[in-house]
C-alpha positions in Angstrom: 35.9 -13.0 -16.6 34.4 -14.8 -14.0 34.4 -12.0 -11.6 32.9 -9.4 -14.3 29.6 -11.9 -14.5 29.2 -12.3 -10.9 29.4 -8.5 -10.8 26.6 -8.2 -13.5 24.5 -11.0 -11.4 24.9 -9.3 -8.7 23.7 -5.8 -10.4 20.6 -7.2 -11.7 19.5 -9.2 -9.0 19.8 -5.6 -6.8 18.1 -3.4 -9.4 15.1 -5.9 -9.5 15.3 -6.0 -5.7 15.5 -1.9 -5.7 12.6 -1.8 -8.3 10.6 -4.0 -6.4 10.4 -2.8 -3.4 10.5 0.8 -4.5 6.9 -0.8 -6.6 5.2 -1.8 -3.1 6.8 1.1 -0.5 4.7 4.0 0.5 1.3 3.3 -1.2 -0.8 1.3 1.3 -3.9 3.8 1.2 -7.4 1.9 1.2 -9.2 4.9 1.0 -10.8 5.8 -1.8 -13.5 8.2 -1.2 -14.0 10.6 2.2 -17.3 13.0 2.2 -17.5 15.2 5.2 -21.1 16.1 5.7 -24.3 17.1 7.7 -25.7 13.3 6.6 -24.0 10.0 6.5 -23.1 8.1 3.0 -23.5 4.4 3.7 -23.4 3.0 0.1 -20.8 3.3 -2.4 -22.7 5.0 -5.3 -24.1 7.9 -3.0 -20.9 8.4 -1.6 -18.8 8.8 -4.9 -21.7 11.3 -5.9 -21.8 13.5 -2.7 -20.1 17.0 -1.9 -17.8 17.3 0.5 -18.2 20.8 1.7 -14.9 22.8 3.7 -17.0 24.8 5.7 -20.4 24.4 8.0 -22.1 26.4 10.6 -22.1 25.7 14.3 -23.5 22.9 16.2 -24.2 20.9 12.5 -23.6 17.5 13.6 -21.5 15.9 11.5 -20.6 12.2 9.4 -17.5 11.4 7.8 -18.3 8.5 5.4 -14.8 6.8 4.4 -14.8 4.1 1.4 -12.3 2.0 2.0 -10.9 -0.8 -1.0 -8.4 -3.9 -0.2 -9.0 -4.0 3.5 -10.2 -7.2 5.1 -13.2 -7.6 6.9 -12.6 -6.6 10.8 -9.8 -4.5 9.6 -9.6 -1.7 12.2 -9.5 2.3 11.3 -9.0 5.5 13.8 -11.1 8.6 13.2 -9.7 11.5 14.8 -11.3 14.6 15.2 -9.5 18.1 15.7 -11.0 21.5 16.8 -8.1 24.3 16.4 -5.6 21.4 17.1 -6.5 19.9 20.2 -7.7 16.9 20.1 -12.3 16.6 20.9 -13.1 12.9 19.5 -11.7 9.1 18.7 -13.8 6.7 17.1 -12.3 3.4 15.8 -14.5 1.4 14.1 -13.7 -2.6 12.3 -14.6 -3.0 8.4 -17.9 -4.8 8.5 -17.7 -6.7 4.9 -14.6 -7.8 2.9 -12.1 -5.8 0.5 -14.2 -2.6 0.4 -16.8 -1.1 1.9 -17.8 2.0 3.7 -17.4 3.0 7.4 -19.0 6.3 8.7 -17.8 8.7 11.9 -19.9 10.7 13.7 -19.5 13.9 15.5 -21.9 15.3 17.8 -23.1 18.7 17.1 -22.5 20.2 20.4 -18.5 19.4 19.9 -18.8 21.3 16.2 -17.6 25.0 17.8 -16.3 28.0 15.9 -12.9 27.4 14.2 -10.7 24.7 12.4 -12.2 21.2 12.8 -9.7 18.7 11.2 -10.2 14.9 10.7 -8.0 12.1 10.6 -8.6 8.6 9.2 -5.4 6.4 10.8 -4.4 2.9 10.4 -2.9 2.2 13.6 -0.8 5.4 13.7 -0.4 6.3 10.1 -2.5 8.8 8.7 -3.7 7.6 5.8 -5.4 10.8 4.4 -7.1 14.0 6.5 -9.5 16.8 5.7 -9.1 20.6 7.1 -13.4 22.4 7.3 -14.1 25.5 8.4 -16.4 26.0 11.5 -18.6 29.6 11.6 
């Protein structure tokens, strides 16, 4: 008998352990909002409204306005920059307010050439989301 209840402990301390860390695994994305544009977003509200088109014209320079939530202030972020999959810019920039705000990238218009331009937003080397736009 006193086996069988050590055994049942046992279960239900690992299923909580399972469930817990199953809860907190895999979802540590601050970002909440990413507008690719010809214009930066540097508040909250503009950005949440704005378009994010997938395609621009040559030589448009460009702004990637990221708003990031639960991410302390200084908290570093990589923005990489992609032209048919070689690699043209890195920017990382530090949060400059506590648990949310809004860092924007910028990328020169004479880099913007014909073709796929991708971005990347990275903590340390984890992607933490990217966008695919269309250069003509």
């Amino acid at each position: 008998m006193r086996t069988k209840a050590i055994t049942v402990i046992t279960l239900v301390f690992a299923s909580m352990l399972l469930i817990g860390l199953a809860g907190c695994g895999g979802e540590n994305n601050t970002i909440m909002h990413l507008v690719v544009a010809n214009q930066p977003y540097e508040e909250k509200v503009a950005l949440e409204k704005a378009d994010s088109p997938t395609e621009f014209s040559v030589q448009t320079p460009l702004y990637a306005s990221v708003y990031f939530i639960e991410s302390p202030k200084g908290m570093k972020y990589t923005a990489k920059w992609f032209l048919n999959d070689q690699e043209i810019k890195s920017e990382e920039k530090e949060m400059p307010t506590d648990k949310n705000g809004v860092i924007v990238y910028f990328l020169a218009a004479d880099k913007v050439s014909a073709g796929n331009l991708k971005l990347q937003i990275l903590f340390r080397d984890e992607i933490l989301t990217e966008q695919l736009i269309t250069i003509k």
